[in-house]
N, C-alpha and C positions, 0 to 999 in steps of 0.2 A: 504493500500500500504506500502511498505518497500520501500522506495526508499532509504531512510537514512539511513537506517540500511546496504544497499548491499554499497551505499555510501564509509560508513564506512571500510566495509569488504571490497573492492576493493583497499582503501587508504591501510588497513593494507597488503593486497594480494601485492602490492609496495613497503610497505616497508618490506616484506620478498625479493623479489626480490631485492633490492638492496644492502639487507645483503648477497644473496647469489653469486652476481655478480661479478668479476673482471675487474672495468670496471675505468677511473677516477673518482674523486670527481665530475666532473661538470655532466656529465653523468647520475652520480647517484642523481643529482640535479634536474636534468631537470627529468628525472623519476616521481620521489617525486612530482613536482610540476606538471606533467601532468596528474596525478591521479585523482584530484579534477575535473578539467574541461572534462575526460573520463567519468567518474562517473555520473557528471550532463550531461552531451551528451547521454551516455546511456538512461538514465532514462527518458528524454525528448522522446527518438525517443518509447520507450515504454507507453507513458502516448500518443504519438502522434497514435502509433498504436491502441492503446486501446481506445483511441477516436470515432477513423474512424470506429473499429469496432462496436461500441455500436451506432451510426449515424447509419450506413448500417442497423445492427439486432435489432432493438428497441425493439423490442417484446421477444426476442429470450434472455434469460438470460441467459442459460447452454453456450451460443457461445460464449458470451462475457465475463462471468466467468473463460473459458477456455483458451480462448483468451488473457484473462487479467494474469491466473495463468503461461500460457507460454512464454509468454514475460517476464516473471517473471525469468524464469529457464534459458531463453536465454541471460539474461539482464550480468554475468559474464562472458559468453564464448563471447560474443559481445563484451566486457569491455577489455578482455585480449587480445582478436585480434587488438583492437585496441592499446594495450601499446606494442606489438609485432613490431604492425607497426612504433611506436617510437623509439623503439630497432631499426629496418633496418632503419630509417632514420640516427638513430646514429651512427650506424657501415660504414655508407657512407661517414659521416662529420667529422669522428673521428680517427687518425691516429695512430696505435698501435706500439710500436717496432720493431714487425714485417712486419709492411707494408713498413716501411721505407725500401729506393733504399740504395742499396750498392755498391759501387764501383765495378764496371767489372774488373773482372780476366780473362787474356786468359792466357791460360798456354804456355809458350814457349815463347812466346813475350819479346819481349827485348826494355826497355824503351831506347824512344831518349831523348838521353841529348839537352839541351837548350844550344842556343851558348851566349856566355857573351862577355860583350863589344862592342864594336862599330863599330869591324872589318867585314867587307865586303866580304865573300869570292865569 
């Protein structure tokens, strides 16, 4: 098994992505540090698959061999869907320059002045 090794490659596959981002520091934090825990989450549900299948096909080696090399090939496109999902939860919680409200403009409008003092009209 390679788990460590795609691990590994997943960790670095983050930290390209956070060199190519324009995103803040914290952002690019929380990236970084959700690699690790994707990485072992992948690999889990693949050693979990790979279980169930060799349970089911005891006999049957080429199914579970196959089984075991596809989950294999699956195991980064799974890995990056899920740091994807991290990206959208980010861009939900994370407020950019441009999201910020600007003050309304109406054109033509003419501001009222505020009355001062204490008089009564």
């Amino acid at each position: 098994c390679s788990g460590l090794r795609m691990a590994t490659i997943f960790g670095a596959m983050a930290v390209g992505l956070v060199l190519l981002i324009e995103r803040p520091w914290w952002d690019k934090l929380i990236i970084l540090i959700s690699a690790l825990p994707i990485a072992l989450f992948v690999n889990v549900i693949r050693i979990a698959v790979t279980s169930i299948v060799h349970w089911a096909y005891q006999g049957n080696e080429t199914v579970i061999q196959q089984v075991h090399d596809y989950a294999g090939y699956a195991m980064p496109i799974l890995a990056l869907g899920l740091l994807w999902f991290v990206l959208a939860i980010l861009d939900r919680l994370t407020l950019t320059d441009t999201d910020r409200v600007a003050p309304i403009y109406i054109p033509g409008a003419i501001p009222v002045p505020r009355k001062r003092g204490g008089n009564a009209d």
